[in-house]
SERO-4910 file (N, C-alpha, C, O; in steps of 0.05 Angstrom, whole numbers):
BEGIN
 pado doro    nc1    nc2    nc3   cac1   cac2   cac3    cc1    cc2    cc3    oc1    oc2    oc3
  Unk    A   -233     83     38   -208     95     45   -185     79     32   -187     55     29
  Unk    A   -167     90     25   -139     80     11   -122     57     26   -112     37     17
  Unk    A   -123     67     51   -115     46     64   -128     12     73   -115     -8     79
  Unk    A   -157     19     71   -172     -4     75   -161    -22     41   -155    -45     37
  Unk    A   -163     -2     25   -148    -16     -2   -121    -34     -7   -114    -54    -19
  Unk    A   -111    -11     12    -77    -32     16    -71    -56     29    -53    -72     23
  Unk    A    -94    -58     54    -95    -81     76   -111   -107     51   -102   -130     48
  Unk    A   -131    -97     37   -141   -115     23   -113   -121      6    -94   -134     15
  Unk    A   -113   -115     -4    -93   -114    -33    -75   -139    -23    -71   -160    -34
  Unk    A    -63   -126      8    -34   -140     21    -42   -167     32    -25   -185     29
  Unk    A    -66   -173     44    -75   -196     54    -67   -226     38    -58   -246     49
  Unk    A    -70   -223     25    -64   -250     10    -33   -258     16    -25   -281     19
  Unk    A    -17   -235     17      3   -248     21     20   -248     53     38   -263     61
  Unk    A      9   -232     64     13   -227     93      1   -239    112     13   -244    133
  Unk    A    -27   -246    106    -45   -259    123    -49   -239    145    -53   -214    144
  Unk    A    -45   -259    166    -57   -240    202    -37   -226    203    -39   -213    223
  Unk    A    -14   -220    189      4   -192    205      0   -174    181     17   -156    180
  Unk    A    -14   -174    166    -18   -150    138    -23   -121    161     -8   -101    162
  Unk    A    -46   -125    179    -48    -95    189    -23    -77    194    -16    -54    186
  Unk    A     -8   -101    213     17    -94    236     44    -83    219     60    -65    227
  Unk    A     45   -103    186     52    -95    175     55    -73    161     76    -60    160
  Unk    A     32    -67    147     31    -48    135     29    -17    153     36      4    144
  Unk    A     22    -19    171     14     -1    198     41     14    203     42     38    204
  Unk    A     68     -6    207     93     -3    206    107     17    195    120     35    203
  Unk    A     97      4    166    115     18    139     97     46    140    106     67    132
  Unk    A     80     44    146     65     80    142     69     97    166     67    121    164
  Unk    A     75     81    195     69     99    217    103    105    216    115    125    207
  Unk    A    112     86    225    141     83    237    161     90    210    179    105    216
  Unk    A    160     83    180    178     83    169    176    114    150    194    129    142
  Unk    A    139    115    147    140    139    121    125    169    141    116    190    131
  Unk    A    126    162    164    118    186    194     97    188    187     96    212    180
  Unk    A     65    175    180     41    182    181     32    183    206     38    171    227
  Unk    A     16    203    201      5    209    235    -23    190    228    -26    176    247
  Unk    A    -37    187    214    -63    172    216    -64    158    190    -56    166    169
  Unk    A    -79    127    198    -76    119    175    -94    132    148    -92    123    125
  Unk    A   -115    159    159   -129    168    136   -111    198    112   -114    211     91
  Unk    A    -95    196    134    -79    212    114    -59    198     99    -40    214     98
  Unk    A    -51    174     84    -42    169     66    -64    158     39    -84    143     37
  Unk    A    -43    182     15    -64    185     -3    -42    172    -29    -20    161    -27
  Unk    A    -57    179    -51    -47    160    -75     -8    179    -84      8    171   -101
  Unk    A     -4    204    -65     14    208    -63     36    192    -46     59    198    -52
  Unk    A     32    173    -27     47    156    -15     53    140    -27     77    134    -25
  Unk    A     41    127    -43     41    100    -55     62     91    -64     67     67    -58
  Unk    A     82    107    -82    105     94    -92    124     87    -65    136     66    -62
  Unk    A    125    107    -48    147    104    -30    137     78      0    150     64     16
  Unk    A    108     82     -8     97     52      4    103     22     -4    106      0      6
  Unk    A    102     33    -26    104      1    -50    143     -2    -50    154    -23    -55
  Unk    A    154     13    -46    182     12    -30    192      7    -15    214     -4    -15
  Unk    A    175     17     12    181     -4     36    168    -26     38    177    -44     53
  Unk    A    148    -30     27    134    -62     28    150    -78     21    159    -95     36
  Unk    A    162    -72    -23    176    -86    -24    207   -100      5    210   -122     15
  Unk    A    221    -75      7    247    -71     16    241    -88     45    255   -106     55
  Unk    A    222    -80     51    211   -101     85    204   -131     75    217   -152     77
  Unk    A    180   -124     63    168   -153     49    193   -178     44    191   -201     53
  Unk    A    217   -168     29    229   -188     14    239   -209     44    240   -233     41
  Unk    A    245   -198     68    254   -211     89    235   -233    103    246   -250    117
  Unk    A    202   -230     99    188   -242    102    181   -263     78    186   -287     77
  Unk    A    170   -247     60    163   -266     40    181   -267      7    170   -272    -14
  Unk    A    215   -260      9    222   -265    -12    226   -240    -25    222   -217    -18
  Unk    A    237   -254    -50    242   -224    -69    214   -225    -83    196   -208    -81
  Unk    A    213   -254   -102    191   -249   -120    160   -236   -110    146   -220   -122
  Unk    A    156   -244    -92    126   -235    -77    129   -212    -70    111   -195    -73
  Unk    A    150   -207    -59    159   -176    -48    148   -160    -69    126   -150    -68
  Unk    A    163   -158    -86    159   -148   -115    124   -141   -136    112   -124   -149
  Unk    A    123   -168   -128     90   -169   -139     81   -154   -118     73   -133   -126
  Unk    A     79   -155    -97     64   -135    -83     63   -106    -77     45    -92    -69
  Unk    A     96   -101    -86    103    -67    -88     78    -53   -114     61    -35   -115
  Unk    A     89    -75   -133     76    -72   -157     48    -65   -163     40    -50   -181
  Unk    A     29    -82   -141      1    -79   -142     -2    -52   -124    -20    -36   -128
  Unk    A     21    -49   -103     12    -20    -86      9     -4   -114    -13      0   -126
  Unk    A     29      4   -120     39     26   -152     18     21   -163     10     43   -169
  Unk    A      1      3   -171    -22      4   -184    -47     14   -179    -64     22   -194
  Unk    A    -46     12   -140    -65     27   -136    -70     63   -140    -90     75   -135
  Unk    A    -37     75   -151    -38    100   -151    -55    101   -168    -74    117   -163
  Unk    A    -59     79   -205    -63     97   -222   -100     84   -216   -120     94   -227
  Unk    A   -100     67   -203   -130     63   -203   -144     90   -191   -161    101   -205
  Unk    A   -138    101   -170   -138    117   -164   -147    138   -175   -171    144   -173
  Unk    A   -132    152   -187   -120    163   -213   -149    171   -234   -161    192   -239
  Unk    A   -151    142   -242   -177    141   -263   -209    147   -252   -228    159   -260
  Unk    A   -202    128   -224   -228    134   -216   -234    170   -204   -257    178   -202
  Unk    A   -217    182   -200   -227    220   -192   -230    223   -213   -249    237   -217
  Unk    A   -218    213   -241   -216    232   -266   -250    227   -278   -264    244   -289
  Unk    A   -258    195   -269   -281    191   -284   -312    191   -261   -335    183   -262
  Unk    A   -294    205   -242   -314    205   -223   -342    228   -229   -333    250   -236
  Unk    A   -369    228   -227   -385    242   -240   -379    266   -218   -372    266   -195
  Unk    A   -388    290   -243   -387    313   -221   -420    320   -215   -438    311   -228
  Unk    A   -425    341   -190   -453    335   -180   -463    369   -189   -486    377   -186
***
């Protein structure tokens, strides 16, 4: 799931509040009702509030790198349906 992707992704820099964090920015800031409904269409406006939240916790520069890797997960994303085998 996409979101088990984001918690990984975010961990390194969040540590023990990555869930609470990121949980935040999807429930409370971008109105997700579950975390399985955010898809590689959220992502930019995710990797926006991470940054825009993030920088108060951890800075601009880290803020930043981490918006950056969200946005990255769109196009991983992206490649893997395109090259995904069909059955």
């Amino acid at each position: 799931m996409l979101y088990d992707e984001v918690i990984e992704l975010c961990r390194p820099y969040l540590g023990l509040a990555t869930e609470a964090f990121i949980n935040r920015q999807i429930f409370i800031n971008m109105k997700l009702k579950q975390a399985s409904d955010l898809s590689e269409t959220h992502l930019y406006l995710l990797a926006r509030w991470c940054f825009h939240s993030g920088q108060e916790i951890m800075g601009n520069a880290q803020a930043r790198e981490m918006a950056r890797k969200i946005m990255k997960l769109e196009e991983m994303d992206f490649l893997r349906k395109l090259f995904q085998p069909k059955n």
